[in-house]
Structure formats: structure tokens, C-alpha cells
Backbone bond lengths (Angstrom), bond angles and torsions (degrees), N, CA, C in turn:
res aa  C-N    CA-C-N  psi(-1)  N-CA   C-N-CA  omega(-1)  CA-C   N-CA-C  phi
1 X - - - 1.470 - - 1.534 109.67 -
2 X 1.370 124.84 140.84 1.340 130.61 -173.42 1.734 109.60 -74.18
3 X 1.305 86.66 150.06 1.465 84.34 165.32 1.628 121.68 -52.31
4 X 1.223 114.87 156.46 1.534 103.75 147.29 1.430 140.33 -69.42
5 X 1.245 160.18 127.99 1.326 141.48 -160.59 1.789 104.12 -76.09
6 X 1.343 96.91 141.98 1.896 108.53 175.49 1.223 98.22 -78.85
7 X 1.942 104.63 101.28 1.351 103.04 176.24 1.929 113.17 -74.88
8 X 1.268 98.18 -0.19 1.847 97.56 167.84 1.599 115.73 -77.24
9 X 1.314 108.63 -23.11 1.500 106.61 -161.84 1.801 96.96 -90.62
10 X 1.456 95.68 -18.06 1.577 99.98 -174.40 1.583 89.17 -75.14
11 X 1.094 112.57 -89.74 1.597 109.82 168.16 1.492 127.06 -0.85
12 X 0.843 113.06 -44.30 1.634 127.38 -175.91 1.643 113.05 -86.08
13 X 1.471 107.29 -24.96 1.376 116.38 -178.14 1.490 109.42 -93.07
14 X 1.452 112.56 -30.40 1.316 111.77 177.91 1.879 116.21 -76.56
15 X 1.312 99.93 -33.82 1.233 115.69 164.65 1.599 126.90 -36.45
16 X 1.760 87.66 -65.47 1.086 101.97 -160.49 2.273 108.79 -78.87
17 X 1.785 79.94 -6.18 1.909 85.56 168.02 1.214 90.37 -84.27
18 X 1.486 137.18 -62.08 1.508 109.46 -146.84 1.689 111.81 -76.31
19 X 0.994 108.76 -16.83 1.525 102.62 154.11 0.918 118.18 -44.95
20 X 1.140 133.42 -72.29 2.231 145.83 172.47 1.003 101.23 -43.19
21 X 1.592 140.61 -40.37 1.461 116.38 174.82 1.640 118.12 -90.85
22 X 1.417 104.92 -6.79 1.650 103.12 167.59 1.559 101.32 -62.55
23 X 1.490 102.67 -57.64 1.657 105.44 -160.17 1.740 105.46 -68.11
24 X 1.069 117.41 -6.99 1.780 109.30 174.08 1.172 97.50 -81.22
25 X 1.339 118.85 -65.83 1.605 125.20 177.43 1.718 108.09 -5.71
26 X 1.909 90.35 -82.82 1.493 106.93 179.83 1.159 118.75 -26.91
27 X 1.545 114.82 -60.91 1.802 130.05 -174.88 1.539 103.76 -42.29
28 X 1.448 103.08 -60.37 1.932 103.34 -171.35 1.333 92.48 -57.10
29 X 1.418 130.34 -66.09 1.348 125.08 -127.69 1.872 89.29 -75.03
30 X 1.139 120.02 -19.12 1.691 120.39 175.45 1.795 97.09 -78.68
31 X 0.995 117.60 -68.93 1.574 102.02 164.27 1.078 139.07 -7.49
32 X 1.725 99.87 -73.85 2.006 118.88 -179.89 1.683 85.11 -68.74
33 X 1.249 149.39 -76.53 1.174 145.15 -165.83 1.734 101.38 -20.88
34 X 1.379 111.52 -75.01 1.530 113.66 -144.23 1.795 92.78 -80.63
35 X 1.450 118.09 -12.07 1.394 115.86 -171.93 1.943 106.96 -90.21
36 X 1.775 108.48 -9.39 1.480 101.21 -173.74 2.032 87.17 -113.25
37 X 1.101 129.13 0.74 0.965 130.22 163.61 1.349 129.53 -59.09
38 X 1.789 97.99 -61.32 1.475 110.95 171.36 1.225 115.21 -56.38
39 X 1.622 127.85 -45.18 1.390 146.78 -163.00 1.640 97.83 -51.38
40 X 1.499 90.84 -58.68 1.877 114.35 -177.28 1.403 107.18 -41.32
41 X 1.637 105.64 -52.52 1.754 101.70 -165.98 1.906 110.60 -79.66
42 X 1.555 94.43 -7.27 1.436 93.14 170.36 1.492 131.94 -72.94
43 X 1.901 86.86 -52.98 1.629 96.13 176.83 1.770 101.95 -55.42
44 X 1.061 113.07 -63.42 1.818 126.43 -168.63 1.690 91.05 -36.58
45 X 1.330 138.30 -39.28 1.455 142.88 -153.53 2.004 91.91 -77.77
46 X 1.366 113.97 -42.95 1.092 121.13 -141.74 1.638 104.39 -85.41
47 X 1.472 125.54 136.13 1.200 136.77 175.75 1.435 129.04 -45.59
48 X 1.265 134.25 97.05 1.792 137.64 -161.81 1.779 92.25 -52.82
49 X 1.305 96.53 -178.09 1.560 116.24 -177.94 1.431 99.03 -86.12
50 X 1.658 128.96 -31.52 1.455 120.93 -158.50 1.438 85.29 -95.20
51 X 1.359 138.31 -54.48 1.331 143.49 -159.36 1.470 87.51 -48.25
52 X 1.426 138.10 -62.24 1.297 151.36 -130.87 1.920 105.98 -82.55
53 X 1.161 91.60 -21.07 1.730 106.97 -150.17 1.493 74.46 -86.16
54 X 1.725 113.22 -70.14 1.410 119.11 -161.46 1.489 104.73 -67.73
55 X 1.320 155.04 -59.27 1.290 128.61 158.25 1.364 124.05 -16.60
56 X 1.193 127.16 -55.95 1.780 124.14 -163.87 1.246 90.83 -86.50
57 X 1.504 128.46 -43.52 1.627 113.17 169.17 0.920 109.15 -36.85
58 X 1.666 120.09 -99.02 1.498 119.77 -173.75 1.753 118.83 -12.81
59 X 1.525 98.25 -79.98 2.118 92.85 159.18 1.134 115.55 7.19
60 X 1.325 118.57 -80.66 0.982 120.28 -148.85 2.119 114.20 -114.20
61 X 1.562 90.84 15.68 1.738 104.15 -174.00 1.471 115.15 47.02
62 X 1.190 132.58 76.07 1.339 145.00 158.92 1.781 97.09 -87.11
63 X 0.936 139.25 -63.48 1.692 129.98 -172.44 1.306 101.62 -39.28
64 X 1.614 133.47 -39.64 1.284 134.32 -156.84 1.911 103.06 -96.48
65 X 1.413 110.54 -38.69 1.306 95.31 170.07 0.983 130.57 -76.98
66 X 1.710 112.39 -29.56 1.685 112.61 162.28 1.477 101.04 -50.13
67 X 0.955 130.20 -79.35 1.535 132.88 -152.63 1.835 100.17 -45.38
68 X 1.052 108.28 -65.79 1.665 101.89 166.90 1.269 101.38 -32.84
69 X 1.223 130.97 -93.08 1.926 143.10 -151.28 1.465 85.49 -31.18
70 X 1.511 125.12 -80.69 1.391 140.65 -174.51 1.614 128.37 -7.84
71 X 1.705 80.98 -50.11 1.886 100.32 -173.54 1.333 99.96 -95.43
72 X 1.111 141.46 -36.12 1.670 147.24 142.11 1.240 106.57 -13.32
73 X 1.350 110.97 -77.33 1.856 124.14 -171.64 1.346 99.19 -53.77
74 X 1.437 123.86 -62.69 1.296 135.46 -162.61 1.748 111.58 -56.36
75 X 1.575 103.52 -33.96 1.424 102.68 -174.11 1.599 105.91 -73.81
76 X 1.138 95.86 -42.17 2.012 113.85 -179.39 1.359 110.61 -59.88
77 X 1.536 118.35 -16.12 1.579 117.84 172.86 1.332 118.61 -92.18
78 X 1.415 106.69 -38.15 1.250 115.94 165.30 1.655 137.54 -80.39
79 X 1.337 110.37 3.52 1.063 132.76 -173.93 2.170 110.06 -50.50
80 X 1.558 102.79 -39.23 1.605 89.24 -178.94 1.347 123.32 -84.25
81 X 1.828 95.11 -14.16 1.661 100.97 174.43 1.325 108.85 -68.80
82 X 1.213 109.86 -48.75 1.725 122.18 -163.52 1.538 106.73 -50.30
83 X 1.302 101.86 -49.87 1.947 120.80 164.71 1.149 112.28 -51.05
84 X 1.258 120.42 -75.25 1.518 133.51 164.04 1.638 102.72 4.81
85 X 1.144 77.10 -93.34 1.941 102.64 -175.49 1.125 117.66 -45.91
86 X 1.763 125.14 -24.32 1.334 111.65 -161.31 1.655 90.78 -115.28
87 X 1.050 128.92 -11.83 1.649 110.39 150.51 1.211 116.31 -105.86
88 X 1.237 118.86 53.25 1.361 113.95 142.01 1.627 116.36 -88.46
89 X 1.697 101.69 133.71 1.364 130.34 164.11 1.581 85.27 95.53
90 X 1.318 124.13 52.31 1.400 119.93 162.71 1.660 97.92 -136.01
91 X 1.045 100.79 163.07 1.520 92.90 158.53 1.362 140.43 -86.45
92 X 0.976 131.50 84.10 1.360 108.76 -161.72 1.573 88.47 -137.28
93 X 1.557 135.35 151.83 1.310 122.17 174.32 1.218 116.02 -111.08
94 X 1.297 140.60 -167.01 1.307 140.84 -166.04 1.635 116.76 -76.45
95 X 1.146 124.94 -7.47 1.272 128.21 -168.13 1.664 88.11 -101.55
96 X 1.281 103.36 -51.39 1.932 99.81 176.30 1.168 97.89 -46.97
97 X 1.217 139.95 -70.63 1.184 141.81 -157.68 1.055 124.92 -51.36
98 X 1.099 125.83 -54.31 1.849 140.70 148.20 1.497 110.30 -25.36
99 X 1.220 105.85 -57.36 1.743 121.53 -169.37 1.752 96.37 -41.91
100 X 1.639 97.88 -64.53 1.691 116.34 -173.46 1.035 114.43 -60.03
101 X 1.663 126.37 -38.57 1.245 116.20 171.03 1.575 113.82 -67.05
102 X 1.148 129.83 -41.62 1.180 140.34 -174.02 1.403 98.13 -48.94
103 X 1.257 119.52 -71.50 1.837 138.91 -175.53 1.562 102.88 -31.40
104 X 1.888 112.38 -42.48 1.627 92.48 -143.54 2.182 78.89 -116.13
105 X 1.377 108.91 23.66 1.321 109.14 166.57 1.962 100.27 -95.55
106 X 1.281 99.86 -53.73 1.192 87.69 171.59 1.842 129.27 -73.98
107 X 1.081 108.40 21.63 1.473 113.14 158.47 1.241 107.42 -90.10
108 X 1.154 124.48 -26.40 1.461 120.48 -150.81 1.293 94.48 -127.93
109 X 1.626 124.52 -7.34 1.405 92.63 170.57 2.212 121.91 -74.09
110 X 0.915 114.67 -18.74 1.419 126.26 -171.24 1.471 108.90 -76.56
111 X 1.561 114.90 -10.32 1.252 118.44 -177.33 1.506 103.66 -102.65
112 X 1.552 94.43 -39.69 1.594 82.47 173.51 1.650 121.12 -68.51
113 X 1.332 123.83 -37.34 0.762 138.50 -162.12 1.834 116.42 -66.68
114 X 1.577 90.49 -22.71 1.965 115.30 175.44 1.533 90.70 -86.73
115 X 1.235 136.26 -51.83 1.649 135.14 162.16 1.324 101.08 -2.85
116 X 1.568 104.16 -84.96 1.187 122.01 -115.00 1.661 90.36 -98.33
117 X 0.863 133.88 -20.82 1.757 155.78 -161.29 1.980 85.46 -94.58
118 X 1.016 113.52 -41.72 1.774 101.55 176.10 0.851 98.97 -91.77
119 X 1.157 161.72 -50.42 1.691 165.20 -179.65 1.726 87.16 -34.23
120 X 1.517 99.06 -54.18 1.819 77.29 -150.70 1.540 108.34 -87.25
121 X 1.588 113.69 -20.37 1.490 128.69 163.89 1.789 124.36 -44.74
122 X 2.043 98.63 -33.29 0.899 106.60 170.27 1.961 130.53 -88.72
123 X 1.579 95.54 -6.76 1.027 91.23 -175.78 1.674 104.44 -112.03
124 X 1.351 126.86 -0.09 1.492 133.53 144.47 0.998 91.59 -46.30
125 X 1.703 129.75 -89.13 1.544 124.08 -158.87 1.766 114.33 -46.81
126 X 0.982 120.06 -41.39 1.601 114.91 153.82 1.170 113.89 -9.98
127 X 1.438 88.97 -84.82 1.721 98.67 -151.45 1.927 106.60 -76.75
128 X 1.338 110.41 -29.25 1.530 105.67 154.17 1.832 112.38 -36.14
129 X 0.972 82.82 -79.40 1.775 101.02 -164.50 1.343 106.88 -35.57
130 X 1.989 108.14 -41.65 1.883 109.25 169.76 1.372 118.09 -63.68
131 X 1.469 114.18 -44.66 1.518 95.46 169.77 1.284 123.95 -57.92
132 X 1.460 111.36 -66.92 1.824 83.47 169.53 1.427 139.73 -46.86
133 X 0.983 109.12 -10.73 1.594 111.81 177.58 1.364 101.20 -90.61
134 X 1.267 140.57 -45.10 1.312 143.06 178.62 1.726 116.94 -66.07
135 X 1.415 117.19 -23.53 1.235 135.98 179.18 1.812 112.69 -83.28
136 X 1.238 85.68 -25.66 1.920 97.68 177.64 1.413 84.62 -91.37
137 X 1.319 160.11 -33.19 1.553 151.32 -156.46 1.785 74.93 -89.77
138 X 1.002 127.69 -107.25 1.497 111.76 -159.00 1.127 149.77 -49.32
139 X 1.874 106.64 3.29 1.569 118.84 162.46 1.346 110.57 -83.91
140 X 2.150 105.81 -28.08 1.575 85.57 166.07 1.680 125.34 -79.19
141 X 1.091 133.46 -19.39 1.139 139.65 146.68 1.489 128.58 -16.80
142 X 1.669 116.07 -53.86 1.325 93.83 176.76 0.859 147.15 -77.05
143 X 1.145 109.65 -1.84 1.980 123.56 164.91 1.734 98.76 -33.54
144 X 1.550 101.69 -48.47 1.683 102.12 -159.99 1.109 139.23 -57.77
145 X 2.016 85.58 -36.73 0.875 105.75 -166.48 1.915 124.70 -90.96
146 X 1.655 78.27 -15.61 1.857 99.26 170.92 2.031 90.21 -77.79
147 X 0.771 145.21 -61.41 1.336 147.46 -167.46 1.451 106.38 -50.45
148 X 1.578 111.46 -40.62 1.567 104.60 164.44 1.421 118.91 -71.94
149 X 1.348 139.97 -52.20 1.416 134.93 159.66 1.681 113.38 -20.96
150 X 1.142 101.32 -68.76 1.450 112.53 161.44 1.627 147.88 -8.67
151 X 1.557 75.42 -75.26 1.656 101.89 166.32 1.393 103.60 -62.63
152 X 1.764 120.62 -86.47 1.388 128.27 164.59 1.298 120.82 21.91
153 X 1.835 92.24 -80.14 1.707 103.97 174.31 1.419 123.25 -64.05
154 X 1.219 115.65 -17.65 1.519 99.47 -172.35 1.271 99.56 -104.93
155 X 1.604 133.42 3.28 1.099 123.90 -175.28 1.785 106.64 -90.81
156 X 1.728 97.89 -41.81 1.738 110.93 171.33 2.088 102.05 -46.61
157 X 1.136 96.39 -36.86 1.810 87.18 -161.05 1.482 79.24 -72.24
158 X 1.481 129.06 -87.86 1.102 122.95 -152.44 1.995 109.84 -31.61
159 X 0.801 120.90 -66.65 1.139 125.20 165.50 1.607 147.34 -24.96
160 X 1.567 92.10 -44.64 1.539 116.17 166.90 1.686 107.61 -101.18
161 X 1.484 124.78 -17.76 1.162 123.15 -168.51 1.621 123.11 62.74
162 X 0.975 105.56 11.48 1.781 131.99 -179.49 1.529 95.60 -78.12
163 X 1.576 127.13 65.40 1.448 110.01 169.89 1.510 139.20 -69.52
164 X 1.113 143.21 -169.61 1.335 144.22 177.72 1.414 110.40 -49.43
165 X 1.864 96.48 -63.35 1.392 132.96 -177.64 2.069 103.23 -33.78
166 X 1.616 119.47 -49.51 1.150 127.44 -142.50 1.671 78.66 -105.00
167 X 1.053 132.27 -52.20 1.794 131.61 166.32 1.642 109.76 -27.16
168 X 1.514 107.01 -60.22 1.631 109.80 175.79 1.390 121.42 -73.46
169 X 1.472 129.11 -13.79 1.552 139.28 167.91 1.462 87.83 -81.44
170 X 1.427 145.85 -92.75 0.922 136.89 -163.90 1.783 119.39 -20.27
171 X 1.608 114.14 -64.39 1.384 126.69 168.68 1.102 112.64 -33.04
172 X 1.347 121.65 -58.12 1.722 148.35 -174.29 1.763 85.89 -51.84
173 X 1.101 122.19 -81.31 1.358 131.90 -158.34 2.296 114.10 -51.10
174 X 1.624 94.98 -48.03 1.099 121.28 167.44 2.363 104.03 -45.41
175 X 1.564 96.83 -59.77 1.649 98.20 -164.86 1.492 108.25 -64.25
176 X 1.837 100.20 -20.66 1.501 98.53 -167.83 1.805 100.35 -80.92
177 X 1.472 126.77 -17.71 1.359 123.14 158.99 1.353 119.79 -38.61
178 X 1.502 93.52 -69.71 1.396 118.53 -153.03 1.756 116.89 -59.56
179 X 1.871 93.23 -26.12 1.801 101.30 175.94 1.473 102.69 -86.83
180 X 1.445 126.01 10.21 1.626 118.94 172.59 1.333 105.38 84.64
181 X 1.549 119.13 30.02 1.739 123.66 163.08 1.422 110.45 -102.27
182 X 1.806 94.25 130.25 1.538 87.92 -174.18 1.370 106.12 -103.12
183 X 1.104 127.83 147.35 1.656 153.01 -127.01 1.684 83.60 -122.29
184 X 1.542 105.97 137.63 1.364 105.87 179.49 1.433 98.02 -91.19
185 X 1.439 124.04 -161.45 1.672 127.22 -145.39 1.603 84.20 -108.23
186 X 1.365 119.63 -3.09 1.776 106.73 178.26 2.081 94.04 -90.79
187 X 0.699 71.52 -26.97 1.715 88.52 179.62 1.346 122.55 -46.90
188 X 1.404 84.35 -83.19 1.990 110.07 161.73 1.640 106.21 -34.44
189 X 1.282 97.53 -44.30 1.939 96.04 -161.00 1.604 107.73 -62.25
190 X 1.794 97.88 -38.20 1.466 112.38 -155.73 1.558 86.38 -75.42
191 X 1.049 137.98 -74.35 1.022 160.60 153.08 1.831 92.25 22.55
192 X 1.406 112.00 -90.72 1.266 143.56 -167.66 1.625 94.46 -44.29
193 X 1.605 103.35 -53.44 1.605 104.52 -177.09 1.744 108.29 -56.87
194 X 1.318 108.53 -58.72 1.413 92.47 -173.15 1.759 123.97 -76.19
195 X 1.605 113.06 -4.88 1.320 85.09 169.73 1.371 116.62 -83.01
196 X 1.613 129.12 -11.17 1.115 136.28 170.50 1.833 112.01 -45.75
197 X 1.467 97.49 -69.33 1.471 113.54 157.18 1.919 118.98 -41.05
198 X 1.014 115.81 -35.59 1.744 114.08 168.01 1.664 101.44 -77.47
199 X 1.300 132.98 -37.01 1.324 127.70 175.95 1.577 109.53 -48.33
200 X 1.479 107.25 -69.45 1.377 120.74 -160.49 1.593 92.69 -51.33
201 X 1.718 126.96 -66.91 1.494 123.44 173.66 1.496 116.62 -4.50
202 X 1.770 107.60 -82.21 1.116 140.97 -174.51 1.618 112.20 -35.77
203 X 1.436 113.47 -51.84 1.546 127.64 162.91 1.689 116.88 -68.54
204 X 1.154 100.02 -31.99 1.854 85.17 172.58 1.424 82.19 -82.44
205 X 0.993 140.39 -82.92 1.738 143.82 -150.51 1.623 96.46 -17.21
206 X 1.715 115.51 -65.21 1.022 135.58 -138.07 2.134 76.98 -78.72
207 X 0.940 147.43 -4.01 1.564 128.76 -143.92 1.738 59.26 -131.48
208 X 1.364 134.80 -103.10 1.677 111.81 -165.52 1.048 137.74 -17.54
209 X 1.431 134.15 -45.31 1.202 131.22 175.37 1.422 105.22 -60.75
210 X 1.518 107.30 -48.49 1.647 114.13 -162.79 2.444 102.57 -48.42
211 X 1.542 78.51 -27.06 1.527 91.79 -163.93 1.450 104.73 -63.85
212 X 1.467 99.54 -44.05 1.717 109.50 -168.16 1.756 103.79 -84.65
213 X 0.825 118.22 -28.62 1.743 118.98 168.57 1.564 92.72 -63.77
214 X 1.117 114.38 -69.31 1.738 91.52 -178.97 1.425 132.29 -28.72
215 X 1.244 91.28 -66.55 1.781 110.60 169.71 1.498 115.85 -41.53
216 X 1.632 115.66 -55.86 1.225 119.51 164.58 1.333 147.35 -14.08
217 X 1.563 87.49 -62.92 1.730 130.20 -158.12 1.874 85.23 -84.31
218 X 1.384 131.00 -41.71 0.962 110.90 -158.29 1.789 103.50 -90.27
219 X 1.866 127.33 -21.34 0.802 153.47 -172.72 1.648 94.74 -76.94
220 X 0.933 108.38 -20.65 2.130 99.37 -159.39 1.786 92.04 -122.36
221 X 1.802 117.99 32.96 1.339 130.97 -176.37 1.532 86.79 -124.10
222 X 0.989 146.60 8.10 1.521 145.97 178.49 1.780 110.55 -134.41
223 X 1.261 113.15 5.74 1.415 117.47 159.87 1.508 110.95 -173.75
224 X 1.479 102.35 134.68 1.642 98.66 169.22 1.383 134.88 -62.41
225 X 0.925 113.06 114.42 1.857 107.78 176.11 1.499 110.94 -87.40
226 X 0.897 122.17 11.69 1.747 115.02 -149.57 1.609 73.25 -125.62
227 X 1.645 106.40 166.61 1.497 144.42 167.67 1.896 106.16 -108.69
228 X 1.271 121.11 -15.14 1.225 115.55 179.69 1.438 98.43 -89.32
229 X 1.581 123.30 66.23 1.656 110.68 150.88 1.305 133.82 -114.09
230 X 1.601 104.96 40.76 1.207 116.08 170.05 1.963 112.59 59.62
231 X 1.146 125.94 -164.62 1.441 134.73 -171.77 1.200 109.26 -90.29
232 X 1.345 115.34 121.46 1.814 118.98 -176.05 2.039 99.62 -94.08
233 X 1.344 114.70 138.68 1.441 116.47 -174.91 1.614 101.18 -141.02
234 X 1.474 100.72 144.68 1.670 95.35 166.73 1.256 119.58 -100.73
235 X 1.818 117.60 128.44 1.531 127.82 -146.74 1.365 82.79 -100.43
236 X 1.667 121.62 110.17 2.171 116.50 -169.30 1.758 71.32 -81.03
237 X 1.556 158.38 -25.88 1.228 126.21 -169.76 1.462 117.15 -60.39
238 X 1.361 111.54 -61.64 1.105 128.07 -160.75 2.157 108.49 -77.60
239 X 1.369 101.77 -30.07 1.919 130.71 166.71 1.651 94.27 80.94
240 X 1.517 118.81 40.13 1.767 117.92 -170.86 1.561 79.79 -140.37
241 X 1.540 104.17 161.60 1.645 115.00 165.97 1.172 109.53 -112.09
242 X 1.420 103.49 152.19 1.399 108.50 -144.82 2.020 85.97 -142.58
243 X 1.740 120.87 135.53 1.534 136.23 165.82 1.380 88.79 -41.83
244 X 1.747 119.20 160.74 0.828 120.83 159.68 1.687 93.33 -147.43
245 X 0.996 113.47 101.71 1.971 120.27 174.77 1.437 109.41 -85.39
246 X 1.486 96.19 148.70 1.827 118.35 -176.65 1.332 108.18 -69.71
């Protein structure tokens, strides 16, 4: 007749697991803590798209050449009213009038035309100057983002117990298929066990990342990381700069 089982030692063993999975727990969750912390004080550190636009604007006075170009254009549009109005009750007839407007368009077209040629010279160099500046924000970035891959994985193994070690037996076991070796029935079993064990990995893996893209996506909404932001312009209506896409 069998022993009875030491329901203390069972006790003590179960114990002494859920202890080990409290304290792994802890470890990651101090990990992901101090690893979305740093991330936080980075993005929060990092220069917005509007902050960025209006600094290198200013730099380089785009508010002031728009506003010039503007009143340039504006005067050159208005040029027959402005005439209009100011010989009235003279004599002068419509062909005079033309003549003068004509005369004081071509004064002003060469000025506008130097306007508007720095306006836009200056706002090429803009948007140059943002990509590189925006291109240095996401080379410093990948540290993070390799550190999240990182983490991820070693948190799925610890977790799933799916180590490196059992990844390269599995492979091993997998190549010896694939060259037409047949695997004895201890084989098959092991085999079966660990790709089960690479599944479960693969699904926590796949549920961390999913976690940290969340986190990401909402963290990388308070500064641009990207170089795809299209043409930055200063809107004199609204007096903010505003993307302008093709």
C-alpha cells in the first residue's frame, strides 16, 4: 500500500511556487515600470512639431517675410481700386489709368517677386532643417526601442519558461525532420512538448509588444518622431504654423 502523500510538503511546495511567481511578477513589473518611465521622460524631453517649426521659423524670419510677400501681393491686387478711388474727380480717362496702374505694377512687381522667392527659400530651409532635426529624434530613439524588444523577450521566456536553450533543441529537432530523419517516439513527444511551449512564448511575446505599442502610440502623440511631416508654413491668418501635405 502507498504511502500517503505529505500534505505539508505539498503545501510548502505550492507555497513556495507561488512565492516564485509573485517575485518574477515583481521583477518584470519593476522592469516595465522603470523602462516606460525613462521612455516617458524622453518623449516629454523631446521638441513638438509646432514648437520646432516656430523656433527655426523665427531663425530664420518667415512671420516677417510672409507678412512682407502678403502686403506686396495684396498691394499689386489692389492696385486699380486704390487708383480708382484716388482719381476720382480728376480727369484722367481709362487708358491714363491703365498706363499708371501698369507703371506702378511694374515697380512693384520685382519687389514682390524678391518677397516671395525668400519667403519660399526660407521656408525650404525650414522644412530641411526639421527633417534633420526630426531624424536625430528617431536615431535617438532606438536605443528604446531595441531595449523594448529586449525586455519583451526576456520577460515572455521568463514567464512562459520557453528558454533560448529549448528554442535551439526544438530547431535541432525540427532540421532533423526536414533532412528525412525519423525521430524516435521520445523525440516526437519532446518535440510536440516544446512546440506547444514555443506557442504559449509567441502569444505572451505577441500580448507585450501589443502592450508597449499601445503605450507607445499614445507617448509618440506629444512629439514627432517621424521625418514624414510633410511642409511646415506660417498661416499670418490664424499667426501658428501649420503641415502642409502634397
Amino acid at each position: 500500500m502507498a504511502d500517503a502523500p505529505d500534505l505539508n510538503q505539498l503545501t510548502d511546495t505550492t507555497n513556495r511556487q507561488r512565492a516564485s511567481t509573485q517575485t518574477l511578477l515583481a521583477n518584470q513589473g519593476a522592469q516595465t515600470s522603470d523602462y516606460l518611465k525613462r521612455y516617458t521622460d524622453f518623449i516629454g524631453g523631446q521638441e513638438g512639431a509646432s514648437a520646432m517649426a516656430k523656433r527655426i521659423g523665427e531663425e530664420l524670419g518667415i512671420p516677417t517675410l510672409q507678412a512682407n510677400a502678403t502686403m506686396l501681393r495684396n498691394t499689386m491686387t489692389n492696385l486699380p481700386t486704390t487708383y480708382s478711388k484716388a482719381m476720382t474727380g480728376f480727369d484722367v480717362n481709362q487708358n491714363q489709368l491703365n498706363r499708371v496702374i501698369g507703371q506702378k505694377s511694374s515697380e512693384l512687381a520685382p519687389a514682390l517677386t524678391t518677397a516671395e522667392n525668400s519667403l519660399q527659400t526660407a521656408q525650404g530651409n525650414l522644412n530641411t532643417r526639421m527633417g534633420y532635426e526630426q531624424y536625430d529624434q528617431t536615431r535617438q530613439e532606438k536605443p528604446y526601442a531595441m531595449e523594448k524588444d529586449i525586455l519583451s523577450e526576456r520577460q515572455a521566456r521568463e514567464t512562459t519558461l520557453f528558454s533560448q536553450d529549448n528554442e535551439n533543441e526544438l530547431t535541432a529537432l525540427i532540421n532533423k525532420i526536414n533532412a528525412g530523419v525519423t525521430l524516435s517516439e521520445g523525440e516526437k513527444n519532446r518535440a510536440n512538448q516544446l512546440a506547444i511551449a514555443e506557442k504559449t512564448y509567441q502569444l505572451e511575446l505577441k500580448k507585450l509588444e501589443q502592450n508597449q505599442n499601445q503605450f507607445n502610440s499614445t507617448q509618440n502623440g506629444r512629439a514627432p518622431i517621424s521625418t514624414d511631416t510633410g511642409d511646415w508654413m506660417w498661416d499670418s491668418s490664424t499667426g501658428q504654423w501649420a503641415p502642409v501635405y502634397d
